[in-house]
C-alpha positions in Angstrom: 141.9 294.0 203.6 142.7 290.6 203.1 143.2 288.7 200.2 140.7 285.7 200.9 138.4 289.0 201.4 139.1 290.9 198.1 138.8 287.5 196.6 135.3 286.8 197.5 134.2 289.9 196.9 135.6 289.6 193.3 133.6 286.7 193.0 130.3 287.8 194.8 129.9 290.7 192.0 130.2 288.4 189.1 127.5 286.1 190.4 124.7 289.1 192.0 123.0 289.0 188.5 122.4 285.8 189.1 120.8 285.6 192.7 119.1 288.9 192.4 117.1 286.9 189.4 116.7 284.1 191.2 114.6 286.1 194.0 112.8 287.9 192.2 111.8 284.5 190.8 110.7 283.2 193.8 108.6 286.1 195.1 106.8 286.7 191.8 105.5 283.2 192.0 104.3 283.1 195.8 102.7 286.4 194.8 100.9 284.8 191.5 99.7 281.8 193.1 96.3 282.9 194.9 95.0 284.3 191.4 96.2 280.5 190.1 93.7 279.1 192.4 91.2 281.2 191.9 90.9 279.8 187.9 90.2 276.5 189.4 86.7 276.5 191.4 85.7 272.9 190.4 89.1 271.0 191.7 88.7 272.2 194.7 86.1 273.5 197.5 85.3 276.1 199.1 86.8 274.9 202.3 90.2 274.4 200.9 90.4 277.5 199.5 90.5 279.7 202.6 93.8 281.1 203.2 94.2 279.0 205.7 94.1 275.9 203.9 96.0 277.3 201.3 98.9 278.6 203.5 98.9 274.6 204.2 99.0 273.7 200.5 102.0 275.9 199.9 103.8 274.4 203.3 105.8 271.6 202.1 105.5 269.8 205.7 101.8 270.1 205.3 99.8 266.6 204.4 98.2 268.0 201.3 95.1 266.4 200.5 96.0 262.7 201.5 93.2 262.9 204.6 89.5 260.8 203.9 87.3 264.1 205.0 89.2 266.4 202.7 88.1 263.9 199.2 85.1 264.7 197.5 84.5 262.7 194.5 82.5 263.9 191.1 79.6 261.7 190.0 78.9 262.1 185.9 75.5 261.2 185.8 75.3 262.6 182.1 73.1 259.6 180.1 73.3 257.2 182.9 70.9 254.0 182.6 70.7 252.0 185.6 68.8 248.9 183.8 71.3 248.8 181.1 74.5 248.9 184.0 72.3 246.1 185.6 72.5 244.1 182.4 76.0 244.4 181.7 77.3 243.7 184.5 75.4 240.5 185.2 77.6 237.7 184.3 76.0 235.9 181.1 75.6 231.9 181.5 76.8 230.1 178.5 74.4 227.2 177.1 75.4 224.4 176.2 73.7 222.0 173.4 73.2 218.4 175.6 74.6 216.7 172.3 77.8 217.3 170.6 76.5 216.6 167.0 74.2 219.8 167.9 76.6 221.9 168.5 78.6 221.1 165.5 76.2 221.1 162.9 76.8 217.5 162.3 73.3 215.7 160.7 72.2 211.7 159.9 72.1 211.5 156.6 68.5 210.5 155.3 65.1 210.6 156.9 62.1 208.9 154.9 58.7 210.0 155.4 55.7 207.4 153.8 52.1 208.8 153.3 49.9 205.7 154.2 46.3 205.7 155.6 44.5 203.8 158.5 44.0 200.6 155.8 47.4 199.9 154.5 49.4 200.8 157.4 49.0 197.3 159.0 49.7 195.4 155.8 51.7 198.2 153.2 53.5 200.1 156.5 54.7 196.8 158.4 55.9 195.6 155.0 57.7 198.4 153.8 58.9 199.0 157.3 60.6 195.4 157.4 62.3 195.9 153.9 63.8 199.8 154.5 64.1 200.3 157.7 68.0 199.1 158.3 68.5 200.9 155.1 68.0 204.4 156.7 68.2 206.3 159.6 64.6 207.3 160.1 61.1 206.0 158.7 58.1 207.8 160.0 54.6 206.8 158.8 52.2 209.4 158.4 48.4 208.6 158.3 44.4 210.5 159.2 43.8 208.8 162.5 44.7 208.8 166.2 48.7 207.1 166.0 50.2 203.8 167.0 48.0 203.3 169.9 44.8 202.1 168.3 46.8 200.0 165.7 49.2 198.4 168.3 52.1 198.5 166.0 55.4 198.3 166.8 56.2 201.4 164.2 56.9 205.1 164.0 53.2 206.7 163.0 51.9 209.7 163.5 48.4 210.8 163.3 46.6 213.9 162.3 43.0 214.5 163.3 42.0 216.6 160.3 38.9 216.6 158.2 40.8 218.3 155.7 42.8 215.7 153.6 44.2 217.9 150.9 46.8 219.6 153.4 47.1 216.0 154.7 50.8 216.5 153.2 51.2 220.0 154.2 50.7 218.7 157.9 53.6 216.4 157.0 55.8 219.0 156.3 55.1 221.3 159.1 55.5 217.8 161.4 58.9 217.6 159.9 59.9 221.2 159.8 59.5 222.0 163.0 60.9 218.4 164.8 64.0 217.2 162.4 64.4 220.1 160.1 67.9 220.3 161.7 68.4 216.4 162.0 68.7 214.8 158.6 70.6 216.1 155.4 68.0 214.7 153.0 64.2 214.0 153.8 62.3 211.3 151.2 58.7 211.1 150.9 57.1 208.2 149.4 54.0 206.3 149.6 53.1 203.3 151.0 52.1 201.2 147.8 56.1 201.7 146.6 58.9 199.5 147.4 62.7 201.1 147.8 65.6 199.7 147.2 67.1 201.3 150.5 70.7 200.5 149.6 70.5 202.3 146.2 68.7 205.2 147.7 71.1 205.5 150.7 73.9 205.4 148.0 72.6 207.6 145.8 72.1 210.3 148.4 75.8 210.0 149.7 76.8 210.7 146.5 75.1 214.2 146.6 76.3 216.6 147.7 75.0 218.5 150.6 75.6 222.3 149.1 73.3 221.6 146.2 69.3 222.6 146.5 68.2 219.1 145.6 64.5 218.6 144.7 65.1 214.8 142.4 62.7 212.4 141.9 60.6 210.4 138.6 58.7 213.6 136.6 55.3 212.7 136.4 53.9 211.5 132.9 52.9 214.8 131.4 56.4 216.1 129.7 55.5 219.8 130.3 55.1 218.5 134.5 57.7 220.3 136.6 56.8 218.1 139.5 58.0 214.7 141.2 55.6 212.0 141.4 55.0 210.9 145.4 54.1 207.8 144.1 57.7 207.2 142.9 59.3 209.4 145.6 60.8 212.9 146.3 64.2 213.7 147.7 64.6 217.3 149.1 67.2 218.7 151.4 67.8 220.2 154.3 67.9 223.4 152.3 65.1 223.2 150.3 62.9 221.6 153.3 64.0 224.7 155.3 62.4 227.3 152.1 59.2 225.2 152.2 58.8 225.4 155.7 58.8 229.3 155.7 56.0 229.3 152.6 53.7 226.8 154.3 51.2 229.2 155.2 51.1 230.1 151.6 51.2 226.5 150.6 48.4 226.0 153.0 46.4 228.3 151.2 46.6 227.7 147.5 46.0 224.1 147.6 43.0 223.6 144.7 44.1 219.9 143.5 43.4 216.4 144.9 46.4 215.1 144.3 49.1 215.5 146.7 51.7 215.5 144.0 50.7 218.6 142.5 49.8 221.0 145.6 53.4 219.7 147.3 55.1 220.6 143.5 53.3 223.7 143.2 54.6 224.7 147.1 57.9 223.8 146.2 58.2 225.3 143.1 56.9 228.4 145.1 59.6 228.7 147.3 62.5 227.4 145.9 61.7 228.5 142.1 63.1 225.2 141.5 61.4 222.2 138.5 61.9 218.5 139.6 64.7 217.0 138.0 65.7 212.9 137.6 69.5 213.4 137.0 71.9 215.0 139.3 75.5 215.5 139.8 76.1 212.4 137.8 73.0 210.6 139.9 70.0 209.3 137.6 66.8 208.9 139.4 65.0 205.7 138.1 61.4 204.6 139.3 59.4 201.4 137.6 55.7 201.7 138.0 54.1 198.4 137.8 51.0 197.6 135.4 47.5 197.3 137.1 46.3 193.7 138.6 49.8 192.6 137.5 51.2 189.6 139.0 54.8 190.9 140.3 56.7 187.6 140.6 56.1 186.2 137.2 56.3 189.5 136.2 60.1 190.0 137.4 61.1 186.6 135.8 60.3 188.1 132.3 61.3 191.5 132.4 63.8 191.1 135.4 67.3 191.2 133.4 66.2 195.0 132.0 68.4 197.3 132.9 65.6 199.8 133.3 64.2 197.4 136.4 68.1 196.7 137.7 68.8 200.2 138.6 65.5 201.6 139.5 65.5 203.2 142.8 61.6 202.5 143.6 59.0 200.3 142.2 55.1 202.1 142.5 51.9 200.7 142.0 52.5 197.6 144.1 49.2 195.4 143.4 49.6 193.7 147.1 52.1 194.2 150.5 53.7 190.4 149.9 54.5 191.9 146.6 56.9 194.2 148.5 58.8 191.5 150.0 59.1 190.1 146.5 60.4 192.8 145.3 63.2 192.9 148.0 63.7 189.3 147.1 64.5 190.6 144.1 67.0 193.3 144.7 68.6 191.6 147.6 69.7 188.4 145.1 70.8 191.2 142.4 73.0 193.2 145.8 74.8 190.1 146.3 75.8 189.4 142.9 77.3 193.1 142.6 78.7 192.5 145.9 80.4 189.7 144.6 81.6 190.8 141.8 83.0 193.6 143.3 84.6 191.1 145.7 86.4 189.4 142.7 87.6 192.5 141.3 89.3 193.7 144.2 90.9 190.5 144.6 92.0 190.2 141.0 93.2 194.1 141.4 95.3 193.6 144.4 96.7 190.1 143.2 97.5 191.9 139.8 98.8 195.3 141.2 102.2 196.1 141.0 104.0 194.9 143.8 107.2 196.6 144.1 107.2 199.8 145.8 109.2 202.9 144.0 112.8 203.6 144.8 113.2 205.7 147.7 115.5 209.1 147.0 118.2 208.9 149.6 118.4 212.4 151.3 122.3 212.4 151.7 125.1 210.5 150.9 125.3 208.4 154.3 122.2 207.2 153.0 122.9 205.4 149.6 122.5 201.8 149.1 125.3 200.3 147.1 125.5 198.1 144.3 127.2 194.9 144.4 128.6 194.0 141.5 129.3 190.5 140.0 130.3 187.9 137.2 129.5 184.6 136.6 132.2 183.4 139.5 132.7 186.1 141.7 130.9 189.0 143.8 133.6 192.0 143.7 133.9 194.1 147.3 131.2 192.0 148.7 132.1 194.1 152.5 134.4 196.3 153.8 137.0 193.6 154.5 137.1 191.6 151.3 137.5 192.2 147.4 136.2 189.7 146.0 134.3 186.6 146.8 133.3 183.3 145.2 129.6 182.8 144.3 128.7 179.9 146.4 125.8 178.5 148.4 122.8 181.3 148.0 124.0 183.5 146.7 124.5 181.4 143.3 121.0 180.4 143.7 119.8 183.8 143.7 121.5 185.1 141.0 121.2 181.7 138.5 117.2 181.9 138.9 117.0 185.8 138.3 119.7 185.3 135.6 117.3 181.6 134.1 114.0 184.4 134.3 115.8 186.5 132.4 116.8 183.9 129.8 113.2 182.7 129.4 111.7 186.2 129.0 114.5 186.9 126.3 113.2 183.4 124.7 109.5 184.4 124.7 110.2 188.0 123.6 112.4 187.2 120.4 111.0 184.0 119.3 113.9 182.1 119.9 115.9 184.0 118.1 118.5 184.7 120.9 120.4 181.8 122.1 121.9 182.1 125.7 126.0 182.3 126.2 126.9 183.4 129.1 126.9 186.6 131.6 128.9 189.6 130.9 128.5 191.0 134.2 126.1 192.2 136.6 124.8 194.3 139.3 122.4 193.6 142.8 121.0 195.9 145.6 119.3 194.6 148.6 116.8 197.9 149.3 114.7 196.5 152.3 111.2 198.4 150.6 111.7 197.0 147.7 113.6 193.8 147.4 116.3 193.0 145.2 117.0 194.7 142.2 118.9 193.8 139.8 121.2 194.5 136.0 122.1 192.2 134.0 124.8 192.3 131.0 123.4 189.2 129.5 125.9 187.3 126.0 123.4 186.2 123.7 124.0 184.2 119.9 121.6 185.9 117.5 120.7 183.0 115.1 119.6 184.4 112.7 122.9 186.4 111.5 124.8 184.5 113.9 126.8 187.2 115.5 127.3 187.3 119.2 124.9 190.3 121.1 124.7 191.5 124.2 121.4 192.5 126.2 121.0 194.7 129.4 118.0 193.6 131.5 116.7 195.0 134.7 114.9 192.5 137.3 113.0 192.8 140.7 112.7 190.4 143.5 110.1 191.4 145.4 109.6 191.5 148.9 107.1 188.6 149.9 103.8 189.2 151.6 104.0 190.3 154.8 103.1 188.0 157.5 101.9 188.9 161.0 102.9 186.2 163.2 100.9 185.8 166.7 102.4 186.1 169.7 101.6 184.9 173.2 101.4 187.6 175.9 104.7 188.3 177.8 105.1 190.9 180.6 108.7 192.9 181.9 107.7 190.9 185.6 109.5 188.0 185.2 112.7 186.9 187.2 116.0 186.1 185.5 118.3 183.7 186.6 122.0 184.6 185.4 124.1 182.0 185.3 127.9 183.3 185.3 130.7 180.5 184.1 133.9 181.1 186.3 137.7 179.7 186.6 140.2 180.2 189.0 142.4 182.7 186.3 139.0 185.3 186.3 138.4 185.8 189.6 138.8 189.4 189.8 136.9 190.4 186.6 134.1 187.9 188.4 134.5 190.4 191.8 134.1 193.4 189.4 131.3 191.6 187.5 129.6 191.2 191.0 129.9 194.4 192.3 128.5 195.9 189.1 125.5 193.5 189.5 125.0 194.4 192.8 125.2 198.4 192.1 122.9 198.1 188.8 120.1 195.2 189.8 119.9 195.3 193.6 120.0 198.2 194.8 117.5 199.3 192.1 115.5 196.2 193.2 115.5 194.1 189.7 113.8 190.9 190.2 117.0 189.0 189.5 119.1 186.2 190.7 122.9 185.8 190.0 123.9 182.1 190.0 127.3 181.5 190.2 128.6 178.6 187.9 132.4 177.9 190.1 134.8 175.4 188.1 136.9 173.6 190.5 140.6 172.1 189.4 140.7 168.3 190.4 141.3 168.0 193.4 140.8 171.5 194.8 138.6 172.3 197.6 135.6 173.8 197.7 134.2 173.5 201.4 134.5 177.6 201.7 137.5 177.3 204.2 141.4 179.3 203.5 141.6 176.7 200.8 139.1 177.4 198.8 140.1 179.5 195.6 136.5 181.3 195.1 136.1 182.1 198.8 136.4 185.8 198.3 133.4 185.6 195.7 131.4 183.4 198.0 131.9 186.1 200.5 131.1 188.6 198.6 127.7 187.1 197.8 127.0 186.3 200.8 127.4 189.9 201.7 125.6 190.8 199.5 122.7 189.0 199.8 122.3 189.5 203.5 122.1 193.7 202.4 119.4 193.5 200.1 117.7 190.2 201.8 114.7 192.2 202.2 114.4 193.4 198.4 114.3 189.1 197.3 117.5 189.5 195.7 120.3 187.1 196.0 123.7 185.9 194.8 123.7 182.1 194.9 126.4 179.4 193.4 126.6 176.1 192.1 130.4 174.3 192.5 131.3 172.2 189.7 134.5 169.9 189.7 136.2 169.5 186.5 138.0 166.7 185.0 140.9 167.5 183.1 139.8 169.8 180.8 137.2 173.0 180.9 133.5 171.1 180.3 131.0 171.9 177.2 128.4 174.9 177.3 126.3 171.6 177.1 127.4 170.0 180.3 127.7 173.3 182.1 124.1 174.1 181.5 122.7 170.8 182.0 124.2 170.7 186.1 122.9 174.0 186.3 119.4 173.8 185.3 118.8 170.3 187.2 118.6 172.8 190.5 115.8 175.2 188.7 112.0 174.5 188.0 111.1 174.0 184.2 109.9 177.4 184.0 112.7 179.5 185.4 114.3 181.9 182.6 117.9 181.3 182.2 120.3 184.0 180.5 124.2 182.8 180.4 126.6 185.8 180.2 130.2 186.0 180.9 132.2 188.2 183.6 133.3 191.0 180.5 129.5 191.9 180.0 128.2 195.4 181.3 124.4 194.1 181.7 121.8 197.4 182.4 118.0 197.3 183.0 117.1 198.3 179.7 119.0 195.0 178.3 117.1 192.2 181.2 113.6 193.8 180.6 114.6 192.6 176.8 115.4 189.6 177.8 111.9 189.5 179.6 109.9 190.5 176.6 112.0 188.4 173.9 112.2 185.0 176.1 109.0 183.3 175.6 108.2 180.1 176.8 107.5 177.0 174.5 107.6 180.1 171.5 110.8 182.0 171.7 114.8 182.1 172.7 116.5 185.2 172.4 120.4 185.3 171.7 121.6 189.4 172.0 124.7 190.4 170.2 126.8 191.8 172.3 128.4 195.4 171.6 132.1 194.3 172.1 135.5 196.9 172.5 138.5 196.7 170.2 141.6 196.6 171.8 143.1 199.5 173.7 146.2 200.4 171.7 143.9 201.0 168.5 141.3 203.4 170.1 142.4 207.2 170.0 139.5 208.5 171.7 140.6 206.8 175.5 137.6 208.9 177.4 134.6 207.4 174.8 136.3 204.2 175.6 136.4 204.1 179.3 132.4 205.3 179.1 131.8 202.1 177.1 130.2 204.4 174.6 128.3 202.8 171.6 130.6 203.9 168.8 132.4 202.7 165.7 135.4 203.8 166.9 135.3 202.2 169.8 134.0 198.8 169.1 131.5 196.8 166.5 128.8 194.4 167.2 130.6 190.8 167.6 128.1 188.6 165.5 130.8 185.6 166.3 130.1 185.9 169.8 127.3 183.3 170.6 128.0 183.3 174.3 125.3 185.3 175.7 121.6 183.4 175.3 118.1 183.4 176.8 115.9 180.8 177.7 113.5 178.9 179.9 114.6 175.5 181.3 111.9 173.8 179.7 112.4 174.6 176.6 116.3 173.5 176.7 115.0 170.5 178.7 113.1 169.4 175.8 115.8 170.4 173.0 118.3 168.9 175.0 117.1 165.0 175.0 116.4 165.4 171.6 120.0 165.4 171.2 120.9 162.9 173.7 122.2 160.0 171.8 125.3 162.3 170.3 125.7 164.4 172.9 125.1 163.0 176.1 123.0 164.8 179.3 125.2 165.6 182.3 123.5 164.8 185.2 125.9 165.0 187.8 130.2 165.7 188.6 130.2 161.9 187.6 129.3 162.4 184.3 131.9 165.2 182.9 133.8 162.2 181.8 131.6 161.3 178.7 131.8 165.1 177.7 133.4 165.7 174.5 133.8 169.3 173.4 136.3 168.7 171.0 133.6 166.6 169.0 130.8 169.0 169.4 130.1 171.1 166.4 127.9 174.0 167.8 126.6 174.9 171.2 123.4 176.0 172.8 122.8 178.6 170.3 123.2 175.8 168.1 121.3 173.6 169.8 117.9 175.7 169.6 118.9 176.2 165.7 118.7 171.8 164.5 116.6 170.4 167.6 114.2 172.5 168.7 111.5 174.2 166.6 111.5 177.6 168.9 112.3 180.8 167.2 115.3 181.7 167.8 115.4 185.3 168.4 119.4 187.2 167.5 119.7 190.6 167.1 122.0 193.4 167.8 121.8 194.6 171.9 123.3 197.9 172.4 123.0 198.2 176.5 125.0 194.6 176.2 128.5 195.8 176.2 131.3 194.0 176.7 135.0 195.5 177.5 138.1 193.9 175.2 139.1 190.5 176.4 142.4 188.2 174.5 140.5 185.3 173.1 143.4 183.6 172.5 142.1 181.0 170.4 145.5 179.0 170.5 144.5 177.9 174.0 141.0 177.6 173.0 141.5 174.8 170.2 142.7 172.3 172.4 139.2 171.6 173.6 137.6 172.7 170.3 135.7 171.8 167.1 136.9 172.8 163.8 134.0 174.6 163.2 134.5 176.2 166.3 137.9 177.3 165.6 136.9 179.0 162.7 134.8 181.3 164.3 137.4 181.9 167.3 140.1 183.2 164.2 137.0 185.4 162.3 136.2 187.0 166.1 139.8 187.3 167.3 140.6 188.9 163.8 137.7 191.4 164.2 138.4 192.0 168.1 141.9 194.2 167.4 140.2 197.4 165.8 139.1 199.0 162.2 141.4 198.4 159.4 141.9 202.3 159.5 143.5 201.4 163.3 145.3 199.0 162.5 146.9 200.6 159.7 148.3 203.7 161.5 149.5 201.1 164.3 151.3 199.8 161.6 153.1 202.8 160.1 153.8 204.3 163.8 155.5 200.8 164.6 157.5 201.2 161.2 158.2 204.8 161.9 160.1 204.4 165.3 162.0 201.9 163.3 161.3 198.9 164.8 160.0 196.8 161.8 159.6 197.9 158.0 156.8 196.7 155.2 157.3 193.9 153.1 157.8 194.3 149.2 
């Protein structure tokens, strides 16, 4: 015997337990399962569970029960109700009030109802209709007869054809119950022989609230009544209208009085449980009732000043329906005296209200506004770039007057006593809700011990009155004409200006058109041959301009011979708009600026013609050596790191050639108008003490329009004021040092240049 044999045979009887179980396993469960199905007569039927079919079931090849003829399904028709299945599963339709207001709840506020009869309504109803209608929102006119048809009147009536006048008001409620119930907030009924002040009703109702159960009106003369007179008029609401309605049959029933007033108190009282009351939620309820055969006109000139007639809400027992419009007379002449007292309150309160608004509580440090402080010569760390500076010009204005105030109010508050010395110091903040605020360290002589005092005071200047200042109507659909200044030395930042105007306004199709301003040397030619200097520009334009033909935009020029020197911003301008219409809209720039859309549709909206000029402050780049963050600076990104917002730089401007037309010859006698090559002789820009911004500023009386343009952006140019001067005023020379000073960087830049330069030993600081 081999050893692979005895091996297996090792292993076989250390396993047979196992596979012996396992088969009897197996045979006692093929044997079980017919007494299994047998326990299981409703799942399946009697087909299936012939031996046949369940030699099948057991077959695992077999297709089960998966065939259509072999399903039978089980219907439970245990409480099953076929008109109730119909009704469920019929898809509801959702209604839908035709009015909003009925579907919220929302209600008019007050309907009046007037008791009249087939007599008065053509005199009484048309009067009282004229003089309450506009008061209210609804005035129906309840009388025993047929309706507006056989009275021809132009009013709300309706008519009851009952023989029965003691329900005659019972009819009236079940009219309004049923057709405005859920219409008004407050129903008033009234008779025809009383006038009402509508506006003091209508008022005194919207003071009301519409919660309460209100039944208010004038209690009738007997003190134990718990009614409301009709005569002087009845207010109920919607909630105690809506009890009466449901008690009208009872109401209906126990009516044993003539008088309308007591069966409609007795109803009400009935279903609400509720007395008549004059006064509510801080509301008095006042009715006059007029003597008998009294003459009403004569009668209001005696007793017309009584409070008790003033503030009366109705006035019953009118003798006649004139009377009526008396009355309104009356009330209307006493309405416009309230009115205009009112008038002059609310002027006197807004003219004496405190102006200044409080101070607002910064959220974080970034956020502070700082005090400047002062003396009586100087204004200490005025900005970030000087410590102290003299008081001159406005600001000693501002601070003498707040500083004289403060003198006179010590003077009226003391009598005199204090006598004025000097200022000890001071203190201002400019907080743009506010104003300016100010402390003051004030030297005072006290004269009567005649020592010297000091006194701390604290002053406002308060913003002025806000004015809104019309403006004509502008649209972003204008075209611009930039005109672009350019020598011989900056021909290659004009290409690069030129293909960035090509790339950002024609081929997005801006309604544009780049003029070319091209400054010849004497004697230079400028016939577009090999010897002309700007013939790769004029190439350039004219390739362009042939590419986006179709799109309207172009790239024109305009050559300009000098003399011997560079020509004014006045004479360039002036040979430049001689070859545009009057109202063409002009905006000079320079070959540094990074224009975008954002920036021209500014232009658009801030030019206006014969109102507006617009002058954008450019975002300008400090100089590369200071800027540690290179990448922000080659995106041009808008950052104080980066660069600041030149306000020296006046060289970008907006405007229409009529407007600068106009400014222009006002000017003409000390600054005379270019009008051709010719003329560049009499120009004198060393004599010329501002320029077009200038210009707009002392001759014109257009606004002129400067603020700080971020998508203007213009990349660090040497201004080199040295060469600048030559042809210069001195005002213009100061403002060419302040904006080179500013162009180099932050003082924080400039400072580590410093100590890196003294560091690799090539200079050291001076003691």
């Amino acid at each position: 015997m081999s050893s692979a044999f005895k091996s297996l045979l090792i292993h076989g009887r250390q396993s047979s337990p196992v596979i012996i179980g396992l088969c009897i396993g197996i045979a006692l469960s093929l044997i079980r399962t017919p007494f299994i199905d047998d326990d299981c007569p409703r799942s399946l039927s009697p087909e299936i569970q012939t031996n046949e079919r369940l030699g099948k079931l057991r077959d695992l090849r077999s297709n089960g029960l998966t065939t259509e003829e072999d399903y039978e399904p089980r219907l439970v028709l245990d409480s099953f109700n076929k008109e109730e299945t119909s009704k469920s599963t019929k898809a509801e339709k959702l209604l839908r009030p035709r009015y909003y207001t009925t579907e919220l709840g929302i209600r008019d506020k007050l309907l009046v109802a007037v008791i009249s009869t087939e007599e008065s309504i053509g005199t009484f109803g048309i009067a009282m209709n004229k003089t309450l209608n506009h008061h209210v929102d609804k005035i129906i006119f309840f009388i025993d007869g047929i309706g507006t048809k056989k009275f021809g009147l132009d009013i709300p009536i309706v008519g009851f054809k009952d023989e029965k006048p003691l329900i005659k008001v019972f009819r009236m409620l079940t009219y309004l119950h049923e057709n405005y119930l859920n219409e008004f907030d407050y129903f008033f009924i009234v008779s025809d022989r009383t006038y009402v002040h509508g506006r003091k009703l209508h008022k005194m109702v919207k003071r009301i609230s519409i919660s309460e159960n209100v039944y208010m009106g004038m209690l009738m003369d007997n003190p134990e009544s718990l009614y409301c007179s009709i005569d002087a008029g009845i207010v109920l609401s919607h909630s105690v209208m809506q009890a009466v309605g449901a008690k009208l049959s009872w109401c209906t029933r126990n009516t044993y009085s003539e008088a309308d007033t007591d069966n409609l108190g007795r109803c009400i009282l009935h279903a609400t449980d509720k007395p008549c009351v004059s006064s509510l939620q801080g509301q008095q309820y006042i009715s006059y009732r007029l003597r008998e055969d009294v003459e009403v006109v004569s009668h209001l000139q005696l007793i017309g000043g009584s409070s008790l007639v003033r503030e009366a809400v109705t006035v019953s027992n009118v003798p006649e329906a004139n009377d009526l419009f008396a009355l309104h007379m009356f009330y209307l002449q006493d309405d416009v005296k309230h009115v205009n007292k009112s008038i002059q309150e609310f002027i006197k309160e807004i003219q004496t209200a405190k102006p200044n608004a409080p101070v607002i509580k910064r959220e974080d440090t970034f956020d502070v506004i700082c005090w400047d402080t002062f003396n009586a010569t100087h204004i200490f760390l005025p900005d970030d770039y000087q410590n102290a500076k003299p008081i001159i010009g406005a600001d000693k204005l501002d601070i003498m007057s707040v500083v004289n105030a403060s003198i006179s109010h010590m003077h009226i508050k003391t009598k005199g006593n204090l006598e004025y010395r000097g200022i000890e110091y001071g203190h201002r903040r400019l907080d743009p809700t506010r104003g300016v605020d100010y402390i003051l360290s004030l030297i005072f002589r006290d004269n009567t011990s005649g020592q010297t005092v000091t006194r701390k005071l604290e002053a406002c200047r308060s913003l002025t009155e806000p004015e809104i200042i019309p403006m004509p109507y502008v649209t972003e659909n204008n075209r611009i004409t930039l005109v672009l200044p350019i020598i011989q030395a900056e021909m290659v930042e004009a290409v690069e200006f030129v293909k960035r105007y090509e790339a950002e306004c024609m081929v997005s199709g801006e309604h544009t058109f780049l003029l070319l301003a091209l400054l010849y040397q004497p004697g230079v030619s400028s016939e577009g041959d090999d010897a002309d200097v700007f013939k790769p520009l004029k190439d350039l334009a004219l390739k362009y301009t042939r590419e986006h033909h179709d799109a309207g935009s172009k790239v024109g020029w305009v050559s300009i011979h000098t003399v011997s020197h560079r020509p004014s911003e006045f004479a360039l301008v002036d040979l430049v708009v001689k070859k545009l219409q009057e109202d063409t809209l002009v905006l000079v720039t320079k070959h540094s600026s990074h224009i975008s859309n954002d920036f021209l549709n500014r232009v658009r909206m801030n030019t206006i013609l014969n109102w507006q000029v617009f002058s954008a402050v450019p975002f300008t780049q400090y100089h590369p050596e200071g800027v540690p963050d290179q990448e922000a600076y080659r995106k041009l990104e808008v950052s104080k790191n980066v660069g600041h917002f030149d306000n020296y730089n006046f060289d970008h401007i907006s405007f229409y050639v009529g407007d600068y037309t106009a400014a222009r010859k006002s000017v003409a006698e000390t600054i005379p108008i270019i009008k051709n090559v010719k003329d560049l002789k009499r120009d004198q820009p060393e004599e010329y003490d501002y320029g077009i911004y200038g210009l707009f500023l002392r001759a014109s009386n257009l606004h002129v329009l400067r603020a700080a343009e971020p998508s203007l952006k213009l990349v660090y140019q040497n201004i080199e004021c040295n060469e600048k001067t030559k042809t210069q005023s001195e005002r213009h020379k100061y403002f060419c040092s302040l904006q080179e000073g500013y162009s180099f960087g932050l003082r924080t830049q400039l400072s580590k240049l410093v100590l890196d330069y003294i560091e690799q030993g090539k200079g050291k600081l001076r003691e």
